[in-house]
Each structure stands twice: as C-alpha cells, then as structure tokens.
TORPA-4810 file (N, C-alpha, C, O; in nm, 3 decimals):
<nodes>
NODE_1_-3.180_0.429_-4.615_-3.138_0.505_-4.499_-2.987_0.526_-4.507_-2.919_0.430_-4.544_X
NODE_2_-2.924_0.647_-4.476_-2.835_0.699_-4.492_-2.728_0.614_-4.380_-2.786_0.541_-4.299_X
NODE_3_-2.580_0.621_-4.373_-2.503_0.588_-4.244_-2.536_0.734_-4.151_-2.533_0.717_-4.029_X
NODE_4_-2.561_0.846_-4.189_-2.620_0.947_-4.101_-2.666_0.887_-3.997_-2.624_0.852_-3.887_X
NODE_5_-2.803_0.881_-4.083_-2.930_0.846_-4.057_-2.943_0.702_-3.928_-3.015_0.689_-3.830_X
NODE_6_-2.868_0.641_-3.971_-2.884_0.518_-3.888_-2.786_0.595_-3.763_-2.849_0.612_-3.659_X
NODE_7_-2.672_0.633_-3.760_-2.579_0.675_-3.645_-2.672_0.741_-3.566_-2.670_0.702_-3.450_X
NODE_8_-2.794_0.871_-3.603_-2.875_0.968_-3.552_-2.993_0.871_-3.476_-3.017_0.909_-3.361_X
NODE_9_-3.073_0.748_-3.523_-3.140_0.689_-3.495_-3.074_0.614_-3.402_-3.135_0.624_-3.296_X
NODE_10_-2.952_0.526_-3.387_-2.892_0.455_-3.297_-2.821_0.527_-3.143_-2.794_0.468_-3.038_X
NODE_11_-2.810_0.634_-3.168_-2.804_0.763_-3.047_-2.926_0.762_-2.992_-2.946_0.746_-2.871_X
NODE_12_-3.002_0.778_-3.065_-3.130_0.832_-3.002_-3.232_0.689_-2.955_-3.336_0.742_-2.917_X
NODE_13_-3.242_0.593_-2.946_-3.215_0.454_-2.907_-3.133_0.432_-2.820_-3.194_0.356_-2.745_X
NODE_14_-3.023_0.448_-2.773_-2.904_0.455_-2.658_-2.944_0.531_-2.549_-2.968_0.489_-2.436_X
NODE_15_-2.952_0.703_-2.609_-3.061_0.792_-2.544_-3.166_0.714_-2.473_-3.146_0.679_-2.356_X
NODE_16_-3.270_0.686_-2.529_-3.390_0.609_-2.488_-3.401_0.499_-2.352_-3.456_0.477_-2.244_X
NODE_17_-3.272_0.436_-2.483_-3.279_0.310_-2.333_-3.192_0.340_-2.189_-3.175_0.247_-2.110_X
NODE_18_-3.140_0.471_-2.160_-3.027_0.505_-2.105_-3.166_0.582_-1.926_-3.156_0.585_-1.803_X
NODE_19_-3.298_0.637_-2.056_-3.357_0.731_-1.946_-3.435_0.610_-1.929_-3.488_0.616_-1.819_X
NODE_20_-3.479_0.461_-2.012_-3.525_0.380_-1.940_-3.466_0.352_-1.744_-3.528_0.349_-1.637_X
NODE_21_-3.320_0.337_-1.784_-3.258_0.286_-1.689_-3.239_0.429_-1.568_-3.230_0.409_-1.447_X
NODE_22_-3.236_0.517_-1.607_-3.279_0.625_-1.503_-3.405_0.601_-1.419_-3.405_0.611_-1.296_X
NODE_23_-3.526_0.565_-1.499_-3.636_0.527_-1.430_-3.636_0.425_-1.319_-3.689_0.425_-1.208_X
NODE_24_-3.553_0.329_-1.388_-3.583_0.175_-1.299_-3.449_0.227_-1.165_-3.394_0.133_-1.109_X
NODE_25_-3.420_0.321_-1.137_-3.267_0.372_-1.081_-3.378_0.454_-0.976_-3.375_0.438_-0.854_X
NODE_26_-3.486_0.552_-1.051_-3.556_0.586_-0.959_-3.660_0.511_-0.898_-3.721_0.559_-0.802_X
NODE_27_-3.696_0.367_-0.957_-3.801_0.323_-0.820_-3.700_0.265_-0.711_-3.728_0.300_-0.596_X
NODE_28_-3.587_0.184_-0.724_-3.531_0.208_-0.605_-3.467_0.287_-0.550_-3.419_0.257_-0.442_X
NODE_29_-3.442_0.432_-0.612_-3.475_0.538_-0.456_-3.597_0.544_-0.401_-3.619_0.603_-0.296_X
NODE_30_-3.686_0.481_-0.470_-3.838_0.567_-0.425_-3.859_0.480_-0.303_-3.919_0.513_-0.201_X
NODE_31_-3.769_0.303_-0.341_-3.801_0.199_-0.227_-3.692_0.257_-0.090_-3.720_0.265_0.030_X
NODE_32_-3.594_0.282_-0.145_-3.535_0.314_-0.021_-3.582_0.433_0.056_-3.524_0.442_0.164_X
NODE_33_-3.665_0.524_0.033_-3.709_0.628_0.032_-3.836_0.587_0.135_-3.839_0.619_0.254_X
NODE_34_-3.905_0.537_0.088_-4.068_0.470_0.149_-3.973_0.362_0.266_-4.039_0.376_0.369_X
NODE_35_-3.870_0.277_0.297_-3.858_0.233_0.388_-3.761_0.338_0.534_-3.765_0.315_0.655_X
NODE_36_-3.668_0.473_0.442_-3.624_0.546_0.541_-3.749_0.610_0.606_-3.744_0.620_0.729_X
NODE_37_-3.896_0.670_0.525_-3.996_0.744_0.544_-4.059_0.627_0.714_-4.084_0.662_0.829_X
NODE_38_-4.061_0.517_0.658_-4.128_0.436_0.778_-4.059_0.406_0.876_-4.102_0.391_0.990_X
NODE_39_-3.913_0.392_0.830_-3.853_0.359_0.968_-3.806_0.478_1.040_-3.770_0.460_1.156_X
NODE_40_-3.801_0.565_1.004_-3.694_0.668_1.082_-3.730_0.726_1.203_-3.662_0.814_1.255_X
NODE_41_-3.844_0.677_1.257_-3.900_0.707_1.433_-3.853_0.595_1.473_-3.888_0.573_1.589_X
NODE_42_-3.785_0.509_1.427_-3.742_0.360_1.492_-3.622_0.378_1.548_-3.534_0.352_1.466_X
NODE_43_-3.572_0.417_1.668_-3.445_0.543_1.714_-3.420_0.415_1.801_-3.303_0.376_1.801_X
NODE_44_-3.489_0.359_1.860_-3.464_0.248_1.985_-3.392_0.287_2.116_-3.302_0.225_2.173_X
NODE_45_-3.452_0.404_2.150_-3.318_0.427_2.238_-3.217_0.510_2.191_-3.152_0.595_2.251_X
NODE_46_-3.211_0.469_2.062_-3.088_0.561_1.964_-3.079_0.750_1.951_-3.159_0.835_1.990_X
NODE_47_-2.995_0.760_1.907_-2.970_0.886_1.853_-3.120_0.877_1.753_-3.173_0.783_1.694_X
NODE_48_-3.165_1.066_1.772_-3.231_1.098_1.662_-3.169_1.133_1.548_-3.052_1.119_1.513_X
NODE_49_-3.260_1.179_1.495_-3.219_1.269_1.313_-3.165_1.422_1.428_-3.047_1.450_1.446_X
NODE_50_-3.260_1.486_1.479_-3.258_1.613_1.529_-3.094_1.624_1.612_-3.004_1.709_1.610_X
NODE_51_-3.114_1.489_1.682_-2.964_1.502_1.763_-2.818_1.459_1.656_-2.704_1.483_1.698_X
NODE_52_-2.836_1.407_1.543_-2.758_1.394_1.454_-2.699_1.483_1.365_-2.580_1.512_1.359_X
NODE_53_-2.819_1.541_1.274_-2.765_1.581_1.162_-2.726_1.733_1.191_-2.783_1.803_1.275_X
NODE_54_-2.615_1.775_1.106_-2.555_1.935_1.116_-2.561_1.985_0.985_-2.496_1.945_0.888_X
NODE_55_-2.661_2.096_0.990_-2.773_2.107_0.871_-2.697_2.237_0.831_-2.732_2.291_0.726_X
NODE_56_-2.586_2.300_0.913_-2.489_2.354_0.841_-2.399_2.291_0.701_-2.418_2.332_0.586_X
NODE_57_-2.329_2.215_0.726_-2.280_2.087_0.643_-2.359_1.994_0.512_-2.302_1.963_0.408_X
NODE_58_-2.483_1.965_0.542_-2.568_1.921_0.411_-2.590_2.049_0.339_-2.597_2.054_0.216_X
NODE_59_-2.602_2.181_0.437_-2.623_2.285_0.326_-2.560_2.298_0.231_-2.594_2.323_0.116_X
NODE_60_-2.417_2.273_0.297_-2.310_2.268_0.190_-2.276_2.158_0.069_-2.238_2.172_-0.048_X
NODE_61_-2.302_2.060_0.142_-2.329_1.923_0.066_-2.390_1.995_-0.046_-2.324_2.019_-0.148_X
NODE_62_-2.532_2.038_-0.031_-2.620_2.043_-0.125_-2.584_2.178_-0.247_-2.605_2.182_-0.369_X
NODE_63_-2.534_2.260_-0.171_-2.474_2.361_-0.223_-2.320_2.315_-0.351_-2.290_2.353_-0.464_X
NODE_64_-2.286_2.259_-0.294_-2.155_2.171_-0.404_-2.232_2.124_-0.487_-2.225_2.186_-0.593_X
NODE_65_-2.322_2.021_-0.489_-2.355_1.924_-0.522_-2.445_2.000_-0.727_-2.446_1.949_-0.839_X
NODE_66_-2.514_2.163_-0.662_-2.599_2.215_-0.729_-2.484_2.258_-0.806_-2.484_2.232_-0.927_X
NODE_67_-2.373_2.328_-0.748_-2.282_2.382_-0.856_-2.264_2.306_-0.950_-2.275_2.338_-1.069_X
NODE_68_-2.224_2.166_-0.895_-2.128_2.105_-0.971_-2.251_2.077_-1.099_-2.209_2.081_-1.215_X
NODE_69_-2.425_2.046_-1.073_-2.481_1.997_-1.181_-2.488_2.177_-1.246_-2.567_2.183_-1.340_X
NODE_70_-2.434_2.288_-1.218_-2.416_2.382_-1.309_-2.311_2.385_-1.395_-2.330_2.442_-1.502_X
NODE_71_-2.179_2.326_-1.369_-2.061_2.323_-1.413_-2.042_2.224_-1.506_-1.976_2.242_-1.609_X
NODE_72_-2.115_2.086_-1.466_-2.149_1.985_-1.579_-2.181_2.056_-1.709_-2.116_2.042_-1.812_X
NODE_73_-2.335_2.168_-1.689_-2.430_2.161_-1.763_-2.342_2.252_-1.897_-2.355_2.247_-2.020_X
NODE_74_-2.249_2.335_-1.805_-2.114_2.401_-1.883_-2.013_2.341_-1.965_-1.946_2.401_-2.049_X
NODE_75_-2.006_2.217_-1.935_-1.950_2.124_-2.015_-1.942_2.114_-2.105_-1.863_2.130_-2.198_X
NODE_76_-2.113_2.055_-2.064_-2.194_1.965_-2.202_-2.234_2.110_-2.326_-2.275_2.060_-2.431_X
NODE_77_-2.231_2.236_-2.331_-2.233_2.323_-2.393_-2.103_2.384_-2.475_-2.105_2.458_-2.574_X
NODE_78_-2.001_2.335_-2.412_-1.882_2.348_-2.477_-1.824_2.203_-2.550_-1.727_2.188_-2.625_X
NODE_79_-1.927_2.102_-2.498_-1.877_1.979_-2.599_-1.997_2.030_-2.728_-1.944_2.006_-2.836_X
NODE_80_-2.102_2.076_-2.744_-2.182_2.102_-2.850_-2.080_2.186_-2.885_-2.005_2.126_-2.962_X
NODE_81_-2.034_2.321_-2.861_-1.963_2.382_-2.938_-1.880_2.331_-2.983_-1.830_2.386_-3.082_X
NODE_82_-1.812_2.182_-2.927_-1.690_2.167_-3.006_-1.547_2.261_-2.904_-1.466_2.333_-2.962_X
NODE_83_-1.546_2.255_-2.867_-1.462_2.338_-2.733_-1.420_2.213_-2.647_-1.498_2.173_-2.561_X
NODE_84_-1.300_2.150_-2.667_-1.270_2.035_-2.575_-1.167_2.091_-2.458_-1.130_2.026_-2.360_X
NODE_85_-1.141_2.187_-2.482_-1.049_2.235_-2.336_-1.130_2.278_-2.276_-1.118_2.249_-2.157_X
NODE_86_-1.253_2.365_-2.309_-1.332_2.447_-2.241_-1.414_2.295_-2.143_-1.409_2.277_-2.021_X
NODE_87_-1.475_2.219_-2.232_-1.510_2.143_-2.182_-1.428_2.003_-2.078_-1.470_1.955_-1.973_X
NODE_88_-1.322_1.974_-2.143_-1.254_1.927_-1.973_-1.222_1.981_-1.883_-1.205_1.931_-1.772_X
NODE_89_-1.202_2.124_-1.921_-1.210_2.203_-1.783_-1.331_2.224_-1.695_-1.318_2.258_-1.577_X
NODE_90_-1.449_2.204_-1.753_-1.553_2.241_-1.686_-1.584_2.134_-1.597_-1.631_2.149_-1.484_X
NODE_91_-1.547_1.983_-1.675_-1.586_1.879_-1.594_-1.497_1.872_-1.540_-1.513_1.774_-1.466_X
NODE_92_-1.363_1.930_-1.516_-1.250_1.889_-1.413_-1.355_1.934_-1.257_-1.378_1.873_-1.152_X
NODE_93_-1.400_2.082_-1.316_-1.439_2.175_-1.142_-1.544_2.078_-1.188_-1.474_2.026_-1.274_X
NODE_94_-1.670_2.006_-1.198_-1.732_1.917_-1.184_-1.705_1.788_-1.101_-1.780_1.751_-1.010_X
NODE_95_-1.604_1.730_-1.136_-1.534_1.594_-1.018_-1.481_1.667_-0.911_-1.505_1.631_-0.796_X
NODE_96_-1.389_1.797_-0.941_-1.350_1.827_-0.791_-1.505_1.825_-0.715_-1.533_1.743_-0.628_X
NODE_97_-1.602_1.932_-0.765_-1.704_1.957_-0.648_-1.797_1.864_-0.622_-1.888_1.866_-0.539_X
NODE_98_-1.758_1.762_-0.718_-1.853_1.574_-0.700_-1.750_1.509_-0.573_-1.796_1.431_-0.489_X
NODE_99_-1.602_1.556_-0.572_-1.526_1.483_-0.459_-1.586_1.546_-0.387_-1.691_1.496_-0.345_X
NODE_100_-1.545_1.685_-0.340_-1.569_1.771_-0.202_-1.713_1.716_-0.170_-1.748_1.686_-0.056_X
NODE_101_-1.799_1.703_-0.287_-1.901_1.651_-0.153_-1.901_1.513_-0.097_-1.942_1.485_0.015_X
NODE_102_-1.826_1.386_-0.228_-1.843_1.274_-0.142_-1.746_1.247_-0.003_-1.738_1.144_0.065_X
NODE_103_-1.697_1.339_0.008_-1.581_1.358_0.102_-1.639_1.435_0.209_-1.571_1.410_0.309_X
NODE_104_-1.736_1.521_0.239_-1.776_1.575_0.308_-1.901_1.461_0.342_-1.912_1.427_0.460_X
NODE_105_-2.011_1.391_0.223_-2.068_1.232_0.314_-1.995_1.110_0.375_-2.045_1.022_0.446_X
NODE_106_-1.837_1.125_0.323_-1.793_1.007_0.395_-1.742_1.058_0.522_-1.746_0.994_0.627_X
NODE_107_-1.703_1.154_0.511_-1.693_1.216_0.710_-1.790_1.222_0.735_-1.807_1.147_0.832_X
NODE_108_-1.906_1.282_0.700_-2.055_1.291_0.791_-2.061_1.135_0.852_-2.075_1.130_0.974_X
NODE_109_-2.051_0.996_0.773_-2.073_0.866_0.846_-1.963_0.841_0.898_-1.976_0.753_0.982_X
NODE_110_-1.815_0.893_0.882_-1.738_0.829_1.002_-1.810_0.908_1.127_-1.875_0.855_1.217_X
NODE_111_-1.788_1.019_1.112_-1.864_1.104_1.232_-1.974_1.039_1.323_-1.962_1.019_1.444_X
NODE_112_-2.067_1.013_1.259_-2.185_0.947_1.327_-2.141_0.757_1.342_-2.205_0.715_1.438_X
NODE_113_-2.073_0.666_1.289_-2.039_0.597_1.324_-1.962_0.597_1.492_-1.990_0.532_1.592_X
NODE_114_-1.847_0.707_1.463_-1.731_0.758_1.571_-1.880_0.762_1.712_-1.878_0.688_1.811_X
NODE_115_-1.976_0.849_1.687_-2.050_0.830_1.796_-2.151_0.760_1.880_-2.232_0.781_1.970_X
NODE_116_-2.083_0.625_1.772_-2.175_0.496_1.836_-2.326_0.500_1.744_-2.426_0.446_1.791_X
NODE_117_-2.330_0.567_1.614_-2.445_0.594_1.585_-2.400_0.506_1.443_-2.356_0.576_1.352_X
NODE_118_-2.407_0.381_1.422_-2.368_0.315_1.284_-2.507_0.278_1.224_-2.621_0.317_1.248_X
NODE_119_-2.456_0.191_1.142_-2.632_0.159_1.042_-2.698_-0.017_1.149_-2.815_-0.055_1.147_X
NODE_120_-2.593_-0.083_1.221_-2.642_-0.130_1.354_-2.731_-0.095_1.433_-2.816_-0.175_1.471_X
NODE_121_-2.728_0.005_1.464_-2.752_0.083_1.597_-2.948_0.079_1.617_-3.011_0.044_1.716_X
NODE_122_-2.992_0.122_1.502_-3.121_0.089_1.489_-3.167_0.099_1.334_-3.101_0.129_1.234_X
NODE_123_-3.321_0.059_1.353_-3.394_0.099_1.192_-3.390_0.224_1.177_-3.372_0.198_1.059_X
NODE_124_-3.390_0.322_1.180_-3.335_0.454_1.130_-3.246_0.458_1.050_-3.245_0.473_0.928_X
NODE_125_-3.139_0.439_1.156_-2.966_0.435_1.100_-2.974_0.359_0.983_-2.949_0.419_0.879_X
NODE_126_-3.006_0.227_0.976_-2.984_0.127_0.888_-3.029_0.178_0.713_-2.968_0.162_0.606_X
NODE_127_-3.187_0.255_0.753_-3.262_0.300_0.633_-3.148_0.446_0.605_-3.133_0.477_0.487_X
NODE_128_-3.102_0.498_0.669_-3.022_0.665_0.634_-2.909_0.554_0.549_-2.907_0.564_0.426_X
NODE_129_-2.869_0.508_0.579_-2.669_0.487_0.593_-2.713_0.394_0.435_-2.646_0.397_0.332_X
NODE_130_-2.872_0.299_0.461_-2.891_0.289_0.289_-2.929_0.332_0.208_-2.914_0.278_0.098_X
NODE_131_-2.989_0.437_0.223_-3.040_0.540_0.154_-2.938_0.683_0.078_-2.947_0.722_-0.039_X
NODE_132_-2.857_0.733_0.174_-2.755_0.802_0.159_-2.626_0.753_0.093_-2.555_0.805_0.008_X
NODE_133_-2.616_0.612_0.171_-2.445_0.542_0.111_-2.483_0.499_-0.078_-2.406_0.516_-0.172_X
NODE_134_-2.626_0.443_-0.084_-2.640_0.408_-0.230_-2.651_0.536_-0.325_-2.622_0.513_-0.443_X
NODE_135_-2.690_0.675_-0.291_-2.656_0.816_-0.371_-2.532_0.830_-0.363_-2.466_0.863_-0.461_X
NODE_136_-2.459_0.799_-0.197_-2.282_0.817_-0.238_-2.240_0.723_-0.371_-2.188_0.767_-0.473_X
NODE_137_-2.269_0.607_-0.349_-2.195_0.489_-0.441_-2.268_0.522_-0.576_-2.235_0.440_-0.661_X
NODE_138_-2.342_0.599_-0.616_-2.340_0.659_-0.749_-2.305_0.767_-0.793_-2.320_0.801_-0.910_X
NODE_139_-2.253_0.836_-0.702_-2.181_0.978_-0.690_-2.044_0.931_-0.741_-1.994_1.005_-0.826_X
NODE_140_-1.981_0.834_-0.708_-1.884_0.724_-0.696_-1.851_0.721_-0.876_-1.769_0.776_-0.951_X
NODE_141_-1.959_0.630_-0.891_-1.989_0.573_-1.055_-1.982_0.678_-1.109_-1.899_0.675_-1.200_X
NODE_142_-2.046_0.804_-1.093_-2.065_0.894_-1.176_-1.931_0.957_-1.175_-1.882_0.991_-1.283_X
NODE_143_-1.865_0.978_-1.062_-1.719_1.060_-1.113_-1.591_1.001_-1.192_-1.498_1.059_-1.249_X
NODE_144_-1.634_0.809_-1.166_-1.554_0.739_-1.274_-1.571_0.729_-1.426_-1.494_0.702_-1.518_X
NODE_145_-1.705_0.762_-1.415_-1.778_0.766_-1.544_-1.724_0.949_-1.620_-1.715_0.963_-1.741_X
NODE_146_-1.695_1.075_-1.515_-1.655_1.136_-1.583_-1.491_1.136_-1.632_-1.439_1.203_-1.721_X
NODE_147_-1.451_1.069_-1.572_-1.279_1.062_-1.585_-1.305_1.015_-1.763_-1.272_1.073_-1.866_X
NODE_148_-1.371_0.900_-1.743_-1.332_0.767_-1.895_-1.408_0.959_-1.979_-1.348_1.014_-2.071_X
NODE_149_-1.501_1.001_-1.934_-1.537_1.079_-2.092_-1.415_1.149_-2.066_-1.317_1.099_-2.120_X
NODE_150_-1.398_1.244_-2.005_-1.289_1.352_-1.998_-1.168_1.276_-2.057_-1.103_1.358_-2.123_X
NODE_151_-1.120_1.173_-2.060_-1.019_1.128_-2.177_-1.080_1.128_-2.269_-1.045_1.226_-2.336_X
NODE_152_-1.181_1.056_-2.334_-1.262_1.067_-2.423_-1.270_1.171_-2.495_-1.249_1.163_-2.616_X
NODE_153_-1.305_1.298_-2.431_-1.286_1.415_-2.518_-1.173_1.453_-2.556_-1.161_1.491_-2.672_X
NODE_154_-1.032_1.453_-2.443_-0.918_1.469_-2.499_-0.804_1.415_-2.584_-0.700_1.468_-2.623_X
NODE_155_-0.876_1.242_-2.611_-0.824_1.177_-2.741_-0.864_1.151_-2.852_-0.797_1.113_-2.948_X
NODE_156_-1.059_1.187_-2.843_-1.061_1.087_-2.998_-1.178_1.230_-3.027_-1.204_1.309_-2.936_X
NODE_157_-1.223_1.241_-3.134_-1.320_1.361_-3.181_-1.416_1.373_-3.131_-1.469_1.271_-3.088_X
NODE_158_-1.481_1.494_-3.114_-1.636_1.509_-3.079_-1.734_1.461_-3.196_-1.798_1.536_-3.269_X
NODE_159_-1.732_1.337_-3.198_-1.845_1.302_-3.280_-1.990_1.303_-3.254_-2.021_1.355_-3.147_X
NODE_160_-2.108_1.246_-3.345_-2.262_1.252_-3.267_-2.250_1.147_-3.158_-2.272_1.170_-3.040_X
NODE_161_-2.202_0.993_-3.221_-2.165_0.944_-3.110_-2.103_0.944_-2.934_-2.139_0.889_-2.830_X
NODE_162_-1.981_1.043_-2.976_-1.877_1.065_-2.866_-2.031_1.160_-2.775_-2.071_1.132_-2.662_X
NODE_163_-2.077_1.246_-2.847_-2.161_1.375_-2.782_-2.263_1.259_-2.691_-2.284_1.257_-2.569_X
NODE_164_-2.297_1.197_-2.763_-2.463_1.133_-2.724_-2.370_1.056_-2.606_-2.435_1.065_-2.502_X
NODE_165_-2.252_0.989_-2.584_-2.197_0.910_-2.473_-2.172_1.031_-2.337_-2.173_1.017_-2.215_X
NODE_166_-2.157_1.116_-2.401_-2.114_1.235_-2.259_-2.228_1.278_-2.258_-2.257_1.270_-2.139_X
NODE_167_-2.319_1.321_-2.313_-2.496_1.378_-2.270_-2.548_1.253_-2.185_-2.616_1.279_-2.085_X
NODE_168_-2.527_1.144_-2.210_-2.536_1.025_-2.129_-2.482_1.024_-1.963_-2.536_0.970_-1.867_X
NODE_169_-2.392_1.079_-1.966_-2.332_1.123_-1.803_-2.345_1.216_-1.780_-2.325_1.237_-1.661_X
NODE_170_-2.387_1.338_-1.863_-2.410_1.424_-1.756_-2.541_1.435_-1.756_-2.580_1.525_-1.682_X
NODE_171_-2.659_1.349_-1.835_-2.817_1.328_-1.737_-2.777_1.228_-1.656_-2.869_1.210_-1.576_X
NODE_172_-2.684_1.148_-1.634_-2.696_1.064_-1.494_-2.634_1.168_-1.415_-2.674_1.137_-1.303_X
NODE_173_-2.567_1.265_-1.400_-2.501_1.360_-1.280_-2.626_1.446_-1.289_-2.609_1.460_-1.168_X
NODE_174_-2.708_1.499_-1.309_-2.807_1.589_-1.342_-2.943_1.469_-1.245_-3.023_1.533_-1.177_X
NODE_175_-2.955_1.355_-1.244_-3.036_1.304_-1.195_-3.049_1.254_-1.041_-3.144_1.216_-0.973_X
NODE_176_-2.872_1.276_-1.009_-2.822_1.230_-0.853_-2.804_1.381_-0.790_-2.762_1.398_-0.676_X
NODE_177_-2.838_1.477_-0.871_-2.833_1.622_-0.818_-3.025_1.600_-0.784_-3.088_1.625_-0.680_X
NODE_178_-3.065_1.555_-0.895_-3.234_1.585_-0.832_-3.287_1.484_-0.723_-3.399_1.477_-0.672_X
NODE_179_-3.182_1.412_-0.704_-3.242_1.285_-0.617_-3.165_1.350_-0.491_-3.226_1.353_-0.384_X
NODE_180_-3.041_1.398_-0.495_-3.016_1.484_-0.355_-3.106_1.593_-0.270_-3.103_1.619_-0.149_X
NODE_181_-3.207_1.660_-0.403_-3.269_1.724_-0.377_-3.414_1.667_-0.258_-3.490_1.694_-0.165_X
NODE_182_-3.378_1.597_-0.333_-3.487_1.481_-0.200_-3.487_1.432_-0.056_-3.562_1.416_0.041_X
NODE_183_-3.319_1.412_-0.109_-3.228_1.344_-0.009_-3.269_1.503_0.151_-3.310_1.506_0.267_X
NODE_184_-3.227_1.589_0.055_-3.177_1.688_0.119_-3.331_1.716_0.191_-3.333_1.722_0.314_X
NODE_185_-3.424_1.729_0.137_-3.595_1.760_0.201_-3.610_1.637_0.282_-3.595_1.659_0.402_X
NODE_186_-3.637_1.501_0.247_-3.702_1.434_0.321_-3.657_1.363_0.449_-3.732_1.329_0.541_X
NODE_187_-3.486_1.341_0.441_-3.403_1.297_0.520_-3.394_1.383_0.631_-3.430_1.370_0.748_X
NODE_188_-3.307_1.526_0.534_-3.258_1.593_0.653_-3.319_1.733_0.691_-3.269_1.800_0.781_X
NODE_189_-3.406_1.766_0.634_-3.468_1.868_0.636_-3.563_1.884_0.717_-3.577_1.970_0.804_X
NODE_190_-3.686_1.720_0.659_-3.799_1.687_0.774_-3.755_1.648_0.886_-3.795_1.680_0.998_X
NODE_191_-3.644_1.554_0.848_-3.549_1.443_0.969_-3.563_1.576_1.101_-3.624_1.555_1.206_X
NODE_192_-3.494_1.710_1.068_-3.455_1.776_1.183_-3.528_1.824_1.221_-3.510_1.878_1.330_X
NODE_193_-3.688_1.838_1.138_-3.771_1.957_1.208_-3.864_1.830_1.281_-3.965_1.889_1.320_X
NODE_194_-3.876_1.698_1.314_-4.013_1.631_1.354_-3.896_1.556_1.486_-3.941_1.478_1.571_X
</nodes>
C-alpha cells in the first residue's frame, strides 16, 4: 500500500467516524425533541408558545441560518478548487451569518427571560431553552471550529488531509442547518399554530 493510499484510506476512516458522531449528536436531539414534544402543553399558568414566539424573527433566524449552509457549501467548492481566498471569504459571510443568527437566539431568550418567561418558569420553558440553547451551543462550536479552519486554509496547504478536516465542518454546519429545520417546524411552527 502506497503513503497515497493509506493518507486516502485514513480520511475516509476520520470521515466515517466523524458521521458516526453526527448520529449519536442526533439521538440527543431526537431526546430533547421527544421531551420538548411532551412537555410543551405544560405552560402552568405560564406563557404559551402562541403568546411567545415572533415568527417574524425565526423566519429570519431560519432564513440566515439556510444562507449561511449555502455560503459554507461555497467554500467547501473553492477549497476543492484550490481557491483559498475565494474560500476564506466564503466562510468569513458564513460566521458573520452563523453570528447574526446566534445573536438574534440570544436576544430571543433575553427577551423572553426579560418577560418573566425563563427555563424556571415551567416544563415548556425548561424543554425550549434546552432544546434551542444546546443547537445555540453548537452553533457556538461550529463557528470556533470555522475560525481554527479559516487559518488553516490561510497558513498551511490544501492538502487531502487539510480538505477532509474542513469537509468535516462544514457537514457539522450542514447538519445544525437540518436540525434547525426541525427546530424551526416542530418548536415554532407547530408551537404557534396548537
């Protein structure tokens, strides 16, 4: 076996074990998911979903959120080409529109905190604020995770290696875009119409 050969096989092994860990990433959304699904008539008195959420604002959320997994996907096409300006530029508008939205969920919970509506308040709150804050706090990971590549590309070569480490972050940004997609239906979508 060639040093190719083994570098191509050891990517693709990294690869492997990388969408393992995507999986085990999605059964606990699926748990936090099945406990927001059961608790969220648990209002106590509390604020609803209907009297809460401003479905102007997640639009937008969700709307950033889609660009940005378009702007990634622009990236990762200019790191295959070999294009490293093209490509830190793409992931620059990528973290900006990964901030603008975690910045637009961390006001959505001061907001609803500000109105006496915290993850205290009842089982609802508690299942949203964990359900939502743990997609923020990988929204989080994921934009630190693009900084280290975005040096990455701008100091050391696009190798198979370097490639297979940034295809690596941008299927984890590609996977918190499809799990928003969820976020965005089952939370706040059903949340406002029941």
């Amino acid at each position: 076996m060639t040093e190719m050969d083994e570098a191509i096989e050891t990517n693709d092994t990294k690869v492997f074990g990388f969408w393992v860990y995507l999986m085990t990433d999605l059964v606990i959304f699926a748990v936090l998911f099945a406990c927001y699904i059961v608790l969220r008539a648990n209002t106590y008195g509390g604020p609803t979903p209907k009297e809460l959420f401003h479905l102007p604002s997640v639009l937008a959320e969700t709307l950033i959120l889609l660009t940005s997994s378009f702007t990634c996907s622009l990236g990762m096409l200019a790191v295959h080409r070999q294009l490293k300006n093209w490509a830190i530029a793409w992931f620059i508008m990528t973290f900006l529109l990964g901030g603008a939205f975690l910045c637009i969920e961390i006001s959505e919970f001061i907001e609803f905190v500000g109105k006496g509506a915290s993850w205290q308040r009842s089982a609802f709150l508690s299942s949203f604020f964990t359900l939502v804050g743990t997609h923020g706090l990988h929204i989080s990971f994921g934009l630190l995770w693009m900084v280290v590549m975005m040096f990455r590309i701008a100091l050391r070569p696009l190798t198979e290696h370097s490639v297979s480490r940034i295809f690596r972050m941008a299927l984890f940004w590609h996977f918190l875009d499809f799990v928003w997609i969820f976020i965005f239906t089952v939370v706040y979508g059903i949340g406002y119409l029941l």
